[in-house]
C-alpha positions in Angstrom: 97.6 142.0 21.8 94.1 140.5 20.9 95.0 137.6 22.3 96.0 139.3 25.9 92.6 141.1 25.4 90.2 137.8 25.1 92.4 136.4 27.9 91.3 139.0 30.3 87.7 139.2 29.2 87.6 135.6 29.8 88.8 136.1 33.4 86.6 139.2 33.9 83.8 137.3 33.0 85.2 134.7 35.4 85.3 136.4 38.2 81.8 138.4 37.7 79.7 135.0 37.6 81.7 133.9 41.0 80.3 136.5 43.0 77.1 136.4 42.0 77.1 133.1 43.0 78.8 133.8 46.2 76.6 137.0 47.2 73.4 134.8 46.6 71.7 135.1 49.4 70.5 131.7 51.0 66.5 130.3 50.6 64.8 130.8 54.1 64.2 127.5 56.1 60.4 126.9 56.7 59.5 125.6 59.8 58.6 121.7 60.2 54.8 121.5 59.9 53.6 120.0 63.5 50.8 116.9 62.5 48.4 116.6 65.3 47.0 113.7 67.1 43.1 112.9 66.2 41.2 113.4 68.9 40.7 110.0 70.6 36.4 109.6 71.3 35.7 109.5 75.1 33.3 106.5 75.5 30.6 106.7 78.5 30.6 103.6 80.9 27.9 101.6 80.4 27.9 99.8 83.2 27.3 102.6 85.5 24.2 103.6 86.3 22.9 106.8 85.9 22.0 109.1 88.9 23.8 106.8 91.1 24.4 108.8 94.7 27.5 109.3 95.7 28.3 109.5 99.4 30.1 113.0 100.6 32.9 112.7 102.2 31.1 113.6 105.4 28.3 110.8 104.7 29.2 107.6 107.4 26.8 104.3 107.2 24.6 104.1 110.1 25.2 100.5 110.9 22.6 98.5 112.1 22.4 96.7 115.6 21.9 92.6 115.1 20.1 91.2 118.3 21.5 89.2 120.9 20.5 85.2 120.5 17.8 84.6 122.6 19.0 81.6 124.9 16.4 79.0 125.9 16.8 77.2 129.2 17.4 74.0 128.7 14.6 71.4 130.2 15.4 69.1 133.3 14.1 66.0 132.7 11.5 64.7 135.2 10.9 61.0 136.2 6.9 60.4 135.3 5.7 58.6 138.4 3.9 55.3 138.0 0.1 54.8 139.3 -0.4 53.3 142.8 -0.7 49.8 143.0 -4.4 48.7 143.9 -4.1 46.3 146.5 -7.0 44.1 147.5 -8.4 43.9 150.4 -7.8 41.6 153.2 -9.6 38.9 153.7 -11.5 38.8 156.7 -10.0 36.2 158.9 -7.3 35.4 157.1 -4.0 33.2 157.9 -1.5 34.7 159.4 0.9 33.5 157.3 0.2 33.0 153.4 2.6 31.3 150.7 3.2 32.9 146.9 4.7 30.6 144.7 6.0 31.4 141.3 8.2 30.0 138.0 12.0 30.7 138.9 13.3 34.0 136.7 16.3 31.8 135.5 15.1 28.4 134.6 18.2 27.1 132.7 19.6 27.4 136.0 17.2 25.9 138.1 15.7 22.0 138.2 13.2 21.7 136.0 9.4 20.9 137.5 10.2 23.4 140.4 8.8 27.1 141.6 9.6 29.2 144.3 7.7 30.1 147.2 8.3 32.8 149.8 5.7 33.6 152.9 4.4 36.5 153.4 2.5 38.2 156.6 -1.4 38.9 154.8 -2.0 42.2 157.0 1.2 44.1 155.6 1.5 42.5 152.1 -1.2 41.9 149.5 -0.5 39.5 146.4 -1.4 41.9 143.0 0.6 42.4 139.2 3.2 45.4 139.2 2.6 48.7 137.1 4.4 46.1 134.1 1.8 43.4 134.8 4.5 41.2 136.3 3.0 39.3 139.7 4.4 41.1 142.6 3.4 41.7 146.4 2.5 45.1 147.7 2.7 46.6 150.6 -0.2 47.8 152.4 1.1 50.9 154.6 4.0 52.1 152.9 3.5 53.3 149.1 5.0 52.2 146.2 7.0 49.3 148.2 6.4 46.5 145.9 8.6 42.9 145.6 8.2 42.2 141.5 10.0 39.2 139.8 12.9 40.2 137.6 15.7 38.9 136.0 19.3 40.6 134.8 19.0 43.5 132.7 21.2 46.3 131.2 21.2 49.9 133.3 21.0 52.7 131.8 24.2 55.0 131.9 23.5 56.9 134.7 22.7 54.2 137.0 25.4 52.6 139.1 25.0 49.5 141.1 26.7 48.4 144.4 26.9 44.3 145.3 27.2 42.2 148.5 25.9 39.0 149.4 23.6 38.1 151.8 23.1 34.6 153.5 20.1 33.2 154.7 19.9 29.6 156.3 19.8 27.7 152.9 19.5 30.5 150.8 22.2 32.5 149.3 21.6 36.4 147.9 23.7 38.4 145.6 22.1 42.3 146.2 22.2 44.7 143.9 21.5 48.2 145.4 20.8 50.4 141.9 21.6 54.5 142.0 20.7 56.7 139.7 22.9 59.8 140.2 23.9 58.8 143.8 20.4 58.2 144.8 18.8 54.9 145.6 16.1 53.7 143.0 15.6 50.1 143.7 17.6 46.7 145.1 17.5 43.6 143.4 17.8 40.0 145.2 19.4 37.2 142.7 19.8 33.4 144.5 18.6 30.0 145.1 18.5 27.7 147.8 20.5 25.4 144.9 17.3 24.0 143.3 16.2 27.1 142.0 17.3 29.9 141.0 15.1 33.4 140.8 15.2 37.3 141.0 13.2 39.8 143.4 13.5 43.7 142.7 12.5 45.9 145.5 11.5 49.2 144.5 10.4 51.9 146.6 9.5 56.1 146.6 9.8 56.5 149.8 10.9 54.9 153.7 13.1 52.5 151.2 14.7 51.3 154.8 11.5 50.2 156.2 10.7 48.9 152.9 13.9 46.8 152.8 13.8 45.9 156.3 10.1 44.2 155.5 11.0 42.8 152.0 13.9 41.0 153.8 12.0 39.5 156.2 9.7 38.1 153.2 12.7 36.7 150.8 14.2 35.2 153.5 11.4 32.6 153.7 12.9 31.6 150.0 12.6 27.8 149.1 11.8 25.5 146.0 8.8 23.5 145.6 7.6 20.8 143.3 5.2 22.1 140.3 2.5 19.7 141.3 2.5 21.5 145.2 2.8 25.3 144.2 -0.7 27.4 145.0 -2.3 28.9 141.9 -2.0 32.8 141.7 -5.3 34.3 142.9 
């Protein structure tokens, strides 16, 4: 009977520390503690000044006009015109006909101990030096018609030059008639009456015909001479 008696203490006691444990009520649950961010600095930009104006939205750049180049006319150039030959005057009762004799232009291809002589009429030509100093005859009524020695020479690149021969009892002429930009400037006379050979140029301003016509008439008295018979230049 004691023993029964212990046996259900024991299971009372059992039982009674069960429920307590079961009827517990459970701990509360705090909430998770929130860890803020530290506040990052703001730095200021340096680099931009201060008080610097900005434009409204409504602000437009007035722009500026840049002048139109200013175009320069270009310059024509203009031939300088050379001085007037000073002729001298003619002798009072003079020959009708007088002789100018000269060294031939091309002596390797001429005999040596030779010079050529044309004839010339005294009362329209007058024995002088060119504006170059080379010995020349000038005419008396038409200006600027002058025979000068010459020889070949390069043209410059806007000068063309037209040939044809021209025969003269004895005496053979290759002509040159030199233009500069279409118009006539000068005509040279290159032969020989096979002795000698020798250049004329005819230049001119004006009446180039007339001057031709009377330079002809003067180189077509061409012939060689001996050295020892040619007449000094005055």
């Amino acid at each position: 009977m004691v023993r029964r008696f212990i046996v259900i203490l024991i299971l009372a006691l059992s039982i009674t520390s069960c429920g307590g444990a079961a009827t517990q009520a459970p701990s509360p649950i705090e909430p998770p503690v929130e860890i803020q961010k530290p506040t990052q600095p703001v730095i200021a930009d340096t680099n931009t000044p201060a008080n610097t104006p900005t434009l409204a939205p409504t602000d437009t750049p007035v722009p500026t006009e840049t002048p139109a180049p200013t175009h320069t006319p270009a310059t024509t150039p203009t031939d300088t015109p050379l001085p007037t030959l000073v002729l001298p005057t003619e002798a009072a009762n003079a020959p009708a006909l007088q002789v100018w004799d000269g060294a031939p232009t091309y002596p390797g291809d001429s005999m040596p101990g030779f010079s050529f002589r044309v004839t010339y009429d005294p009362g329209v030509w007058a024995q002088t030096a060119d504006q170059f100093g080379f010995p020349s005859l000038g005419h008396r009524t038409i200006p600027n018609c002058v025979i000068s020695v010459t020889s070949g020479r390069g043209l410059p690149p806007n000068m063309s030059v037209e040939h044809e021969m021209l025969q003269v009892e004895n005496v053979t002429f290759d002509v040159g008639v030199a233009y500069e930009n279409g118009v006539k400037k000068f005509v040279t006379f290159t032969g020989g009456d096979g002795t000698i050979i020798t250049a004329f140029a005819v230049s001119f301003d004006e009446e180039s015909e007339a001057c031709l016509q009377d330079a002809v008439t003067v180189l077509s008295t061409l012939k060689s001479v001996p050295v020892s018979q040619a007449t000094p230049a005055p």
